[in-house]
C-alpha positions in Angstrom: 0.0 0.0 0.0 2.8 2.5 0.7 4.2 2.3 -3.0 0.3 2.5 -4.1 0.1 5.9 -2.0 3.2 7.5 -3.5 2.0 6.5 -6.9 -1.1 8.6 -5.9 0.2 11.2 -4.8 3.0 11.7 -7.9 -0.2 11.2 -10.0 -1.6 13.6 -8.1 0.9 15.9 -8.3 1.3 16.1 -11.5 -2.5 16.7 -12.3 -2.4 19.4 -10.1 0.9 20.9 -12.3 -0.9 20.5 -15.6 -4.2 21.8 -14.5 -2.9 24.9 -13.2 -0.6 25.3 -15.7 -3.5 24.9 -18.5 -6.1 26.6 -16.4 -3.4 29.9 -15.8 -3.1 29.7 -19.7 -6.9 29.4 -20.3 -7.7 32.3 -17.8 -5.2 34.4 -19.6 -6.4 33.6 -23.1 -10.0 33.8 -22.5 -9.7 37.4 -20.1 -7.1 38.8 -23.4 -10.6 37.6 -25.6 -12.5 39.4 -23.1 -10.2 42.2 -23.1 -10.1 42.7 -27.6 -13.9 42.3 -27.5 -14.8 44.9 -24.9 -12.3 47.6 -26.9 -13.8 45.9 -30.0 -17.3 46.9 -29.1 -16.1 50.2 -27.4 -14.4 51.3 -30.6 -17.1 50.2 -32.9 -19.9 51.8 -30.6 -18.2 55.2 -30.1 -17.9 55.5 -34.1 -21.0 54.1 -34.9 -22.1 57.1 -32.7 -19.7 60.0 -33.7 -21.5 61.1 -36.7 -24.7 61.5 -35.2 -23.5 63.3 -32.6 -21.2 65.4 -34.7 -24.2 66.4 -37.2 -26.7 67.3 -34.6 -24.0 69.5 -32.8 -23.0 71.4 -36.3 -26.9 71.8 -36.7 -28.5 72.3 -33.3 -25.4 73.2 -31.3 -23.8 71.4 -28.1 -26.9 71.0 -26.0 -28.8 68.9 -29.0 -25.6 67.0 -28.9 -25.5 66.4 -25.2 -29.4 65.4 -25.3 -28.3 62.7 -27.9 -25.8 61.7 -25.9 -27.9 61.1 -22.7 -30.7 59.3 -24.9 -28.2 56.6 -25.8 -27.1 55.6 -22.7 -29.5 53.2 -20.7 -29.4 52.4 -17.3 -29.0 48.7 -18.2 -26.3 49.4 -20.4 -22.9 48.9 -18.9 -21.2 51.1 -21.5 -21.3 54.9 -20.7 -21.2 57.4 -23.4 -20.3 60.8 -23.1 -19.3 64.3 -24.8 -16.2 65.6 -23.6 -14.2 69.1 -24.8 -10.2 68.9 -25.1 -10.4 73.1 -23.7 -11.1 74.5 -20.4 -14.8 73.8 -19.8 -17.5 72.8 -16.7 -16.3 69.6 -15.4 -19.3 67.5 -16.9 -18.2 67.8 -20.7 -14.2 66.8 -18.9 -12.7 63.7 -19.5 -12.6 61.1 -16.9 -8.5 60.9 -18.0 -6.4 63.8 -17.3 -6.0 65.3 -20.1 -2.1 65.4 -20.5 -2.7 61.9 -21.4 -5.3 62.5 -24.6 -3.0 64.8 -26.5 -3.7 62.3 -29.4 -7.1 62.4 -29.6 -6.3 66.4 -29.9 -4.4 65.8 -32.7 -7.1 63.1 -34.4 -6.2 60.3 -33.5 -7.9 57.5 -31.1 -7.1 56.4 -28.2 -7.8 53.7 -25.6 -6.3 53.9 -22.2 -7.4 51.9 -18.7 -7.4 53.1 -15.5 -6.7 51.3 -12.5 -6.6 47.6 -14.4 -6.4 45.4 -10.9 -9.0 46.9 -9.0 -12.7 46.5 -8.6 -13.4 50.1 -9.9 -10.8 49.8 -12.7 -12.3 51.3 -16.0 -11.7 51.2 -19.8 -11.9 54.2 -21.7 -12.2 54.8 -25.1 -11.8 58.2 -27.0 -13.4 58.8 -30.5 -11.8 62.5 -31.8 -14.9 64.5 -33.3 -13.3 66.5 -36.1 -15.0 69.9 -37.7 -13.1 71.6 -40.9 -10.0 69.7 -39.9 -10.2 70.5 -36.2 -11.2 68.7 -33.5 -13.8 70.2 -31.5 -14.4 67.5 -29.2 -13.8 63.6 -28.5 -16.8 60.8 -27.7 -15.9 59.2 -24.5 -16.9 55.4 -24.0 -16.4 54.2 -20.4 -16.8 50.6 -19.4 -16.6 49.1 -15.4 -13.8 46.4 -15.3 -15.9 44.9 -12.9 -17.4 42.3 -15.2 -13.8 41.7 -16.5 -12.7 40.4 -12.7 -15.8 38.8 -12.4 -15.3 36.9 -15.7 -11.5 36.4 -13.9 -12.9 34.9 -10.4 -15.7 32.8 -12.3 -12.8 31.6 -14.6 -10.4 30.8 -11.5 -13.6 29.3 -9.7 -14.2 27.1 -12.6 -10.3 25.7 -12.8 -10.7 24.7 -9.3 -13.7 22.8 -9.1 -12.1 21.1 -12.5 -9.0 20.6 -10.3 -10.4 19.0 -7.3 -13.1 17.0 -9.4 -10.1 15.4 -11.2 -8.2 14.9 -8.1 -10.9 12.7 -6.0 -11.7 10.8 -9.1 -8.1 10.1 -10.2 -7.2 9.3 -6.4 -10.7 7.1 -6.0 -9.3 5.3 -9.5 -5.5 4.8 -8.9 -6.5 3.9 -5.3 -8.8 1.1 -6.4 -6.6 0.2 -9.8 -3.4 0.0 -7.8 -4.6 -2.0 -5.2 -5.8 -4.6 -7.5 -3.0 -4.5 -9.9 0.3 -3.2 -7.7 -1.0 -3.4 -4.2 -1.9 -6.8 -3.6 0.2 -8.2 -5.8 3.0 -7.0 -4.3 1.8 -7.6 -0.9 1.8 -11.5 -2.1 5.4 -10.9 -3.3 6.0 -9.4 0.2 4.7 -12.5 1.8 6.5 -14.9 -0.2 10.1 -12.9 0.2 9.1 -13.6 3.9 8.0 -17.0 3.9 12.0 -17.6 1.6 13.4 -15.7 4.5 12.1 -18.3 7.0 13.3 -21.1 4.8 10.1 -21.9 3.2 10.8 -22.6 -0.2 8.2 -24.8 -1.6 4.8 -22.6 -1.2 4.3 -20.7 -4.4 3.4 -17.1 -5.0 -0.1 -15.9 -5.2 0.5 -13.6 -8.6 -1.5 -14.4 -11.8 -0.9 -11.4 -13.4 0.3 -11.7 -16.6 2.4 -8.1 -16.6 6.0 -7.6 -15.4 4.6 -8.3 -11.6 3.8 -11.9 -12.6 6.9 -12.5 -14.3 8.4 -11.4 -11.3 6.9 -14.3 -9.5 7.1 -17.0 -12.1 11.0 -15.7 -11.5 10.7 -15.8 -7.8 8.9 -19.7 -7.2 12.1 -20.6 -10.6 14.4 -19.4 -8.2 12.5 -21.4 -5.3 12.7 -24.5 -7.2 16.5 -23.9 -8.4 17.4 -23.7 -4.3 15.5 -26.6 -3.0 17.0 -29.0 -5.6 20.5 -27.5 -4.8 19.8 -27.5 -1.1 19.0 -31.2 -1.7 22.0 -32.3 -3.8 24.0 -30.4 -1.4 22.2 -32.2 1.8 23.0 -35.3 0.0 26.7 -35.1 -1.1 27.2 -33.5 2.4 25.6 -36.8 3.7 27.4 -39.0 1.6 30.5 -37.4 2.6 30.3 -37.5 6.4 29.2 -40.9 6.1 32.3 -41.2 3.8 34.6 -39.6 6.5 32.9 -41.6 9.2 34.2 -45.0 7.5 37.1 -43.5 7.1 37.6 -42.5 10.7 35.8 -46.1 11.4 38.6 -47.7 9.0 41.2 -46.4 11.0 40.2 -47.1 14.6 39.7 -50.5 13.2 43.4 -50.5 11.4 44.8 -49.2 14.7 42.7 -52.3 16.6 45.0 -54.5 14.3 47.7 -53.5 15.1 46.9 -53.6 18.8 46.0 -56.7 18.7 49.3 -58.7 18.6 50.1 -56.7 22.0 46.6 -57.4 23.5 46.6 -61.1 22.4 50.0 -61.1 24.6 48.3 -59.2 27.5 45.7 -61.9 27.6 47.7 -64.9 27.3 49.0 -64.3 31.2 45.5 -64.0 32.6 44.2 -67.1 30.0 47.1 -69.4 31.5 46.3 -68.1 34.9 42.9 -69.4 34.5 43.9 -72.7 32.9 46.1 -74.0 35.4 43.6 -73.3 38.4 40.8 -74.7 36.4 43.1 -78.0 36.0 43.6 -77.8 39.6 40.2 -77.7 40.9 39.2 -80.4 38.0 41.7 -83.1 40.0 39.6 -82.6 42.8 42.2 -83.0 45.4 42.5 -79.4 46.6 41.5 -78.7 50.1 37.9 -76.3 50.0 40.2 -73.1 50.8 42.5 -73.6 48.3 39.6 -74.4 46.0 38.0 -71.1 46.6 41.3 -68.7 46.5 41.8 -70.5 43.0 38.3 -69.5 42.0 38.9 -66.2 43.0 41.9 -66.2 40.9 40.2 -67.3 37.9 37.6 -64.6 38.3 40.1 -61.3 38.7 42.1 -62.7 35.6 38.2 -63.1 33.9 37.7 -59.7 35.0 40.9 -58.1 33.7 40.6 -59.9 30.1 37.0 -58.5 30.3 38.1 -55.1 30.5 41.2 -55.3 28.2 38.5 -56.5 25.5 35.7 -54.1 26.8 38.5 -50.9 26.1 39.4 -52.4 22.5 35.3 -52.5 21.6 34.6 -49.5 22.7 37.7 -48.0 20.5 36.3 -49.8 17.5 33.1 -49.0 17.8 31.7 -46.9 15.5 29.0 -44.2 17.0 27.7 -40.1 16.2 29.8 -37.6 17.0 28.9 -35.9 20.3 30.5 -33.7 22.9 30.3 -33.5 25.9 32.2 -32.0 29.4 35.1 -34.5 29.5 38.3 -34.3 31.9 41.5 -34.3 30.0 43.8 -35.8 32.2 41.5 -39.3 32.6 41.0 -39.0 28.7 44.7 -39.2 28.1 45.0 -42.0 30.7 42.4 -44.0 29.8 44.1 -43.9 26.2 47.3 -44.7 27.3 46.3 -48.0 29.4 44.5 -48.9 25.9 47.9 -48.5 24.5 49.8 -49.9 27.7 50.7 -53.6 25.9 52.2 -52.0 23.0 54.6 -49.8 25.4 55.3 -52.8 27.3 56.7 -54.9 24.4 58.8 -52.2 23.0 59.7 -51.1 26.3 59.0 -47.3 25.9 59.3 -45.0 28.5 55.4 -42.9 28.2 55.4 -40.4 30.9 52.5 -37.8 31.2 53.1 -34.2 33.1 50.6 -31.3 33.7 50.9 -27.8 35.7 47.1 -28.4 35.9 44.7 -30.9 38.1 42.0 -30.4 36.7 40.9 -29.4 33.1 37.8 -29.9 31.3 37.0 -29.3 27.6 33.5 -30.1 25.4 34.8 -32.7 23.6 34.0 -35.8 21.4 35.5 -38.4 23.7 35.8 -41.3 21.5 37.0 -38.8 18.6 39.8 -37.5 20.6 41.1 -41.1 21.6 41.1 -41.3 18.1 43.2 -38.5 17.6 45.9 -39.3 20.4 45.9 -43.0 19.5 47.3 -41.8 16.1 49.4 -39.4 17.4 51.1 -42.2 20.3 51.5 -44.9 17.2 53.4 -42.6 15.6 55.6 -42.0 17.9 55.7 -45.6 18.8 57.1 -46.6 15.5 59.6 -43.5 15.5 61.0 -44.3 18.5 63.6 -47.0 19.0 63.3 -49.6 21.8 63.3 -48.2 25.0 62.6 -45.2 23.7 60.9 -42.1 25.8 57.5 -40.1 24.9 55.8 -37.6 27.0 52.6 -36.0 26.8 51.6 -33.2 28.1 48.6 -30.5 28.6 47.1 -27.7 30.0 46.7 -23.8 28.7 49.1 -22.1 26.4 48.6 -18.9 24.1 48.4 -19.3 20.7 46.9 -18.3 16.8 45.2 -20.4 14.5 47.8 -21.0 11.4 47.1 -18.8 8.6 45.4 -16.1 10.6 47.4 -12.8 10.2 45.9 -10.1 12.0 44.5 -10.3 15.7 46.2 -11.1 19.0 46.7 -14.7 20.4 44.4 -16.0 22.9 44.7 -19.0 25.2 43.7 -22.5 24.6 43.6 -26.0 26.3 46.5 -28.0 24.7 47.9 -31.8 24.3 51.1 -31.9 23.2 53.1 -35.4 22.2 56.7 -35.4 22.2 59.3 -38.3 21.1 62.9 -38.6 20.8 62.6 -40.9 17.6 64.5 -40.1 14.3 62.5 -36.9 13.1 61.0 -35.8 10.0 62.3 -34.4 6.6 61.6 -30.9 6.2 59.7 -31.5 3.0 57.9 -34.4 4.5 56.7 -32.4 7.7 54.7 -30.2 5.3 52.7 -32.7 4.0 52.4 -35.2 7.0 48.4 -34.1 7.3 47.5 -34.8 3.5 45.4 -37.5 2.7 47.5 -40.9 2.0 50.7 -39.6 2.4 53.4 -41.6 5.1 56.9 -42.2 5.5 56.1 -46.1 7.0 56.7 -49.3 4.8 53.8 -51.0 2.9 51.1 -52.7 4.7 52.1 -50.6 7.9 49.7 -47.5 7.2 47.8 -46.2 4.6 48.4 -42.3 5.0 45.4 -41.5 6.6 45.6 -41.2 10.4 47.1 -37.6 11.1 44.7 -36.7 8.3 41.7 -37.8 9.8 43.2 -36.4 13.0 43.5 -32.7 11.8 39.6 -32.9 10.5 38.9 -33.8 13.5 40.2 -31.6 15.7 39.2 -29.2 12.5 35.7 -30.1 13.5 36.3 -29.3 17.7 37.2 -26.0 16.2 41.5 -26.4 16.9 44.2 -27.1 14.8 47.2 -29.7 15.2 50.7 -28.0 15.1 54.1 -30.0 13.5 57.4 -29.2 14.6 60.5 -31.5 13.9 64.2 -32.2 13.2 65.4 -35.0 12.0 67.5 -37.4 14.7 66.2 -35.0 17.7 62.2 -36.4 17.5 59.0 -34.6 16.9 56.2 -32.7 18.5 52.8 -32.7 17.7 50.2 -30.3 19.2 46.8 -30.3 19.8 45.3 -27.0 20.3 41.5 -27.1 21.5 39.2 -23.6 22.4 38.3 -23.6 26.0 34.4 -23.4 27.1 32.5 -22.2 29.3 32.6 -25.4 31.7 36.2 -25.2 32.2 36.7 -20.9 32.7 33.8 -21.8 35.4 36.1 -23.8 37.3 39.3 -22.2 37.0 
C-alpha cells in the first residue's frame, strides 16, 4: 500500500501541475478575448455614434448633442457614453483621464487607455476625436466598469478549481482502487512470499497471476524457489554422503589401529588365560582342600575380570557411533588412552610419561573422537622411537593463533602436546604429513590416513594440530582445542 500511496500522490501531483498550468493559460487567453472584445465593441460603438453626434452638434449646437448623448445611454447598459471638450470647460463635458494623457485624440487620432486595471473600480476608456473643418472640437468618451472583466477572472479561476479538485478525488478514487488490485496486492503477495523464503520456506508458491511484469516477477521468484530446494538437496546429500564417507574413514582407522593392537593385546591376555587354565586344572583333580579351591576361583575370576576389560577398552575403541561432545576431563582421557595402548609400550619397552601444571581441566569434547586422535598421534611415535625409547605427553593452557590467521592477538587455549625422541622428519615431509594418504612407513604398515583424519577432527572441535621437527632430535605434535564455558567456570 505504501508504493500504491506514493504513486497517488506523484499522480496527483502532476494533475495538479498541468491543471494549473492549463487553467493559468486558459484564464489568460479567454480574459485577453474578453479584453479585444470589450475595446472591439467600445471602438465600434463610439464610431458608430460620432457622426450623429457630430451632425446634430453642427446643426443644433452642443446641448442637441448632449441630449443625444444622454438618450443613448441606458441604465442597463454597462457602457457609458459621453461628450467631452479637449479646452477648459465645466467639469461635466471633462474627460474622466487627465488630459495630459489625450494629446492624441487632440491631434485626431484614437485612443484607448485603462485606468486602475487590478482593482474593482478599474475602467476602460475609449476616445473617439470629433473633427469639424480639420479641427477637433471635441472627443466621444466610451467608459466601461472592469468589474465584469474580474468577475469573468474569479468565475474563470472558480471554474479551474472545481475542475482541479473533481479530477483529483476521481483520479485518487481510480488509482487507489486500480493499484490495489494491480500493484497493491500483488505485491503484498510478493511481500509475503520474500518472507516465507526468508524463513526457509521454499516450496509454497506465489499468489500472482498477473500476466504483466509483476507476474513475471513471480514466475522468477517460485524458478528461483525451485532452483534452491533442488541445490539444497543435492548439497544435503553429497554433504551426507561425505560425512558418512569420512565416518568410515575414521571407522577404518580405529579398526586398522585395533589391528595393530591386537598382537600386543593377544599377549596381554595370554597371562590371565594361563592363569585361569592352570587353576581350572587344579580344581578339576579334585584334590584341593575347600580353601584352596576357593582362593583358586577367585583367581580365575580377577584374571576373567581383567581380560573382560582389556576386550571391553578395545570394543569400545572400535566401535563406531555419532559424534557428540560433551564435558570430558582431559587428564582421565589421556589416561584412559594410554592404558589402551599400555601392551604396546610394554613390548617395546617405551618410556610414556604424562606431566601437567594443571589438576583439573575440562573441555567439550567428542570423547571417542579424541582417543582417536591421540591413538594416532602415540602410534606414531611408537614406531619412530627405537626400543626403550621415551615419549611424553603433556597438557594444559598455552597462548596461541590459528595458522594462517594474520591479524588479531593470540588468545589461550587448552593444549595436548606429544613429544618423542625418535628419528624426526624431513623438512619436506613435515609439510605434507596431514595430506590424505601420504606416510613415510613401509607397505602394509599405514595407509596415509591417520594424522589426516586427525587434523579434521580436531578441524571439526574448532582447533588445529601444530608439527614441529628435526630430524635425529624427534618430533612434537600439538593439539590446540578452544576452551568453554565449563572449564573458565572452574578455574
Amino acid at each position: 500500500m505504501k508504493l500504491t500511496i506514493k504513486m497517488i500522490a506523484i499522480f496527483i501531483l502532476g494533475i495538479v501541475i498541468i491543471l494549473c498550468f492549463d487553467g493559468y493559460l486558459s484564464m489568460q487567453r479567454e480574459v485577453s478575448f474578453f479584453e479585444q472584445d470589450m475595446k472591439k465593441d467600445a471602438a465600434v460603438f463610439g464610431r458608430a455614434i460620432a457622426k450623429p453626434v457630430l451632425h446634430t452638434w453642427e446643426r443644433d449646437g452642443l446641448d442637441s448633442a448632449l441630449e443625444l448623448i444622454s438618450e443613448a445611454n441606458r441604465e442597463d447598459n454597462p457602457v457609458k457614453i459621453r461628450l467631452i471638450l479637449l479646452t477648459e470647460c465645466e467639469a461635466k463635458l471633462r474627460p474622466i483621464i487627465p488630459q495630459s494623457e489625450l494629446t492624441d485624440v487632440a491631434e485626431g487620432r484614437e485612443v484607448q487607455v485603462t485606468r486602475e486595471r487590478d482593482s474593482r473600480n478599474g475602467l476602460y476608456c475609449s476616445y473617439i476625436p470629433l473633427t469639424q473643418n480639420k479641427q477637433v472640437i471635441g472627443a466621444i468618451e466610451v467608459s466601461e466598469s472592469l468589474s465584469y472583466l474580474n468577475e469573468y477572472h474569479d468565475a474563470t479561476v472558480t471554474r479551474i478549481q472545481v475542475l482541479t479538485a473533481s479530477l483529483v478525488l476521481l483520479g485518487t478514487i481510480y488509482i487507489a482502487l486500480f493499484g490495489y488490485l494491480l500493484i497493491g496486492r500483488p505485491l503484498q503477495s510478493l511481500m509475503e512470499r520474500v518472507r516465507a523464503i526468508s524463513s526457509g520456506e521454499m516450496r509454497q508458491e506465489a499468489l500472482v497471476h498477473a500476466k504483466d511484469e509483476l507476474g513475471e516477477l513471480a514466475s522468477a521468484l517460485d524458478e528461483m524457489c525451485q532452483h534452491i530446494v533442488r541445490a539444497r538437496d543435492e548439497l544435503q546429500a553429497e554433504s551426507n554422503a561425505h560425512i558418512d564417507a569420512l565416518e568410515q574413514l575414521r571407522h577404518t582407522d580405529r579398526l586398522q589401529t585395533v589391528g595393530r593392537l591386537a598382537a600386543g593385546i593377544a599377549h596381554e591376555l595370554g597371562t590371565p588365560l594361563n592363569v585361569i587354565s592352570g587353576r581350572a586344572g587344579l580344581i578339576a583333580k579334585g584334590s584341593l582342600p575347600p580353601d584352596l579351591i576357593i582362593e583358586s576361583s577367585h583367581i580365575i575370576k580377577e584374571q576373567s575380570d581383567r581380560m573382560t576389560g582389556i576386550i571391553r577398552q578395545l570394543l569400545d575403541f572400535a566401535r563406531s557411533r555419532t559424534p557428540k561432545r560433551h564435558a570430558t576431563e582431559l587428564r582421565i582421557l589421556i589416561e584412559q588412552t594410554i592404558k589402551l595402548l599400555d601392551p604396546l609400550v610394554r613390548k617395546k619397552k617405551l618410556q610414556l610419561d604424562l606431566t601437567s601444571q594443571l589438576n583439573d581441566l575440562r573441555l567439550m569434547l567428542d570423547t571417542g573422537q579424541i582417543q582417536q586422535v591421540l591413538t594416532n598421534l602415540f602410534v606414531n611415535a611408537f614406531h619412530a622411537v627405537d626400543v626403550g625409547g621415551h615419549i611424553t605427553v603433556e597438557y594444559g593452557r598455552k597462548l596461541g593463533r590459528p595458522a594462517g590467521q594474520q591479524s588479531g592477538e593470540d588468545q589461550v587455549y587448552g593444549f595436548i602436546a606429544v613429544n618423542d625422541d625418535g628419528v624426526g622428519i624431513q623438512s619436506d615431509d613435515l609439510r605434507q604429513v596431514f595430506e590424505p594418504f601420504f606416510t613415510t612407513k613401509d607397505v602394509g604398515e599405514g595407509t596415509g590416513l591417520g594424522l589426516s583424519i586427525a587434523y579434521g577432527i580436531i578441524q571439526e572441535h574448532q582447533g588445529w594440530i601444530e608439527a614441529v621437527s628435526e630430524p635425529g632430535h624427534g618430533s612434537q605434535f600439538t593439539i590446540f582445542l578452544p576452551l568453554d564455558e565449563i572449564e573458565d567456570a572452574q578455574t
